[in-house]
N, C-alpha and C positions, 0 to 999 in steps of 0.2 A: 504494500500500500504506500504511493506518494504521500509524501510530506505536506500537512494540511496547508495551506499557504495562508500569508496573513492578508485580511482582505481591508475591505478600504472602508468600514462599517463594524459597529457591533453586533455577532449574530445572534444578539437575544432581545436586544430592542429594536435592532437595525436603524439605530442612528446614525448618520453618514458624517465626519471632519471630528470623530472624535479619535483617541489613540486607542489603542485597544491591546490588552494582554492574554497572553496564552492562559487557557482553564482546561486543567485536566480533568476531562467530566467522572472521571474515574482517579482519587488524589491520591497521588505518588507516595504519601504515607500508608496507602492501603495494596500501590504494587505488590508487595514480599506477601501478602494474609494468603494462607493456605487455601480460603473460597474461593479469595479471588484468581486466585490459578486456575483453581477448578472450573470456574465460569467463563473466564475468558482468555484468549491466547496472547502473549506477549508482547505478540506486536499491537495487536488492539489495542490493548492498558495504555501503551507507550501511545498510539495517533490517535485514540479518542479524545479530540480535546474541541474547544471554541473559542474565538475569540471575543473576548468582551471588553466593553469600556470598565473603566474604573468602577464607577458607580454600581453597575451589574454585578460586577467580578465581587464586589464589596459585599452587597446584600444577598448574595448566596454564600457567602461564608459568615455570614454575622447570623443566616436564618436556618441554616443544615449542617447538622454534625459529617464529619468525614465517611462515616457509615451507612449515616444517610444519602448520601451523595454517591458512594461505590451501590450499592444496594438496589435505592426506590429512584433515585433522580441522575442517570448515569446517560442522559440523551436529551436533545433541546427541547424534544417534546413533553419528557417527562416534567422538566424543571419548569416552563411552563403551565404543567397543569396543578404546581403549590400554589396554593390562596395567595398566599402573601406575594411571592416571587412574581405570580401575573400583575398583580396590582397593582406592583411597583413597576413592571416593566409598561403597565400602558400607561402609568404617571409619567414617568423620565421619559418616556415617547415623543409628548407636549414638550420636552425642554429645548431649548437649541442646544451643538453641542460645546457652547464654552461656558456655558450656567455652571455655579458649584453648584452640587448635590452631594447634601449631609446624608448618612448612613444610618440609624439606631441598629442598635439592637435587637432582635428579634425576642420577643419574650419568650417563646419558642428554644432560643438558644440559652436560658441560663443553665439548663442540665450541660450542654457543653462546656460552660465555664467547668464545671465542677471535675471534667473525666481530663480536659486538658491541664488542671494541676497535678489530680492523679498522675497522669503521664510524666508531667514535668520532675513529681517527685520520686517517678521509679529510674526515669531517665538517670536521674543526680545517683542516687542509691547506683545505679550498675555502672557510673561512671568515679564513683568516689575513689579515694586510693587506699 
């Protein structure tokens, strides 16, 4: 599979003159997980990805844990069909693209606060000396 090329638009609100970063709809923290071997081949993991503006790229990681994201929302149309995630994308649609657009939170993501300290703190423990 060619290498997805970066386009000239966001592809989740398709706003056009904005900058836009790689999103791996499938997150490189969840590459090595033993499902996701099982479910998908290697090179898939590696080119499933989208380009998004800032904004986009923001509110799908402030409103989906990484889990959720390999799992339930791993394709444009999935991500899409989150309450939240459509809502904001047909807001930011109306915006041009040099408006700031602030991010919250998703109240939806306070359990991920909670598993990325978990994480943060087993990390430290396997790294300690």
């Amino acid at each position: 599979m060619p290498p997805h090329p970066r386009p000239d638009r966001c592809e989740l609100c398709l706003r056009q003159g904005v900058s836009v970063d790689k999103h791996h709809l499938i997150p490189k923290t969840r590459h090595k997980n033993k499902r996701n071997k099982k479910n998908f081949d290697r090179d898939e993991v590696k080119e499933r990805v989208l380009w998004l503006c800032p904004a986009c790229h923001k509110t799908i990681h402030a409103t989906l844990t990484e889990k959720q994201l390999e799992y339930d929302y791993n394709t444009r149309d999935k991500l899409l069909e989150h309450p939240e995630i459509r809502r904001f994308v047909e807001w930011v649609r109306a915006r041009p693209p040099g408006a700031k657009v602030s991010v919250k939170r998703a109240a939806s993501a306070e359990p991920r606060d909670k598993i990325r300290r978990l994480q943060d703190r087993r990390m430290q423990r396997r790294h300690a000396p």
